[in-house]
N, C-alpha and C positions, 0 to 999 in steps of 0.2 A: 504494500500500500504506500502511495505516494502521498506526503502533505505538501505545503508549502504555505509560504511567508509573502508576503508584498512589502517591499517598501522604498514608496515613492520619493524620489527626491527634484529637484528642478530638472536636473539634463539627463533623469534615468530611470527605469523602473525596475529596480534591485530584486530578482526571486530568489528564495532560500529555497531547496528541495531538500526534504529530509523523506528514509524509507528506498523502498526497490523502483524501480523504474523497470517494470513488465507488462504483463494483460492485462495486469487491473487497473492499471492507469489511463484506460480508452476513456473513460466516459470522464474522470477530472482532469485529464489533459483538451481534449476537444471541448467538453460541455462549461470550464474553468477558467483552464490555464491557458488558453489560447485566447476568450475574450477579454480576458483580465491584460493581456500584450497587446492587440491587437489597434490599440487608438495608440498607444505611444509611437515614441522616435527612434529610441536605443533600451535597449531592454539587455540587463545582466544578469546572468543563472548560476547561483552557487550550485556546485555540485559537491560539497564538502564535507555531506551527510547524506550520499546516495552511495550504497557499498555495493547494489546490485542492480546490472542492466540487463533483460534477457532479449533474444531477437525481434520478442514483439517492440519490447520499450526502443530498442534502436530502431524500430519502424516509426514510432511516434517521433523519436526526437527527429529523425530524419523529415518525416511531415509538419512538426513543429518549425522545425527552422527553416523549411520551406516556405510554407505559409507566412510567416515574417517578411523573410526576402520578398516573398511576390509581389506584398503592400509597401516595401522599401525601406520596412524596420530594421536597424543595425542589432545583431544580437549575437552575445557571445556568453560562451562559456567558460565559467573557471572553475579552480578548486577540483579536478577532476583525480581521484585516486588511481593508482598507477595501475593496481590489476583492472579496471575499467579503459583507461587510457591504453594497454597492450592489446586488449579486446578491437576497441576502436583501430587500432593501426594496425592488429590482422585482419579486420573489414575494410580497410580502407574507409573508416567515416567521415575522417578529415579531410579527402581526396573527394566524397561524395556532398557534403553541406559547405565546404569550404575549409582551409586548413587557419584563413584568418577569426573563424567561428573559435575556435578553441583556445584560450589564452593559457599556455603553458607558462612553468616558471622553468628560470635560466638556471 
């Protein structure tokens, strides 16, 4: 189960994601967390408290940061833990959503 956090600042709208990012997050991903982005500019997604992403959830995020892009919302992600991050880079996710999507640290 996925929760999350909103918080709005002047130039961003900060999400926290805490919980799994899989099947059950169709309906608060679309019916949620996609209107709750959808009117901003630049939208940032901790992922600092997500320890698990299954094929369906990288279908969502893949459709999430779609859907972004196509209204011309700037949205990135951080905070991603490494065994999720090795996940992504043997799917090539950053290759499929964009690799400027993902804010790695140096």
């Amino acid at each position: 189960m996925l929760e999350f956090e909103k918080i709005k600042t002047q130039r961003l709208l900060f999400v926290k994601c805490k919980g799994d990012l899989d099947i059950e997050c169709e309906e608060i991903v679309h019916e949620e967390l996609i209107p709750a982005m959808i009117h901003e500019k630049n939208v940032r997604v901790d992922f600092s408290n997500v320890h698990f992403v299954d094929s369906s959830g990288m279908g969502l995020l893949i459709s999430l940061v779609k859907t972004l892009k196509d209204k011309d919302i700037n949205i990135t992600i951080q905070n991603i833990n490494d065994d999720i991050l090795e996940v992504f880079d043997l799917l090539q996710i950053p290759q499929i959503i964009g690799s400027d999507v993902l804010l790695l640290e140096s």
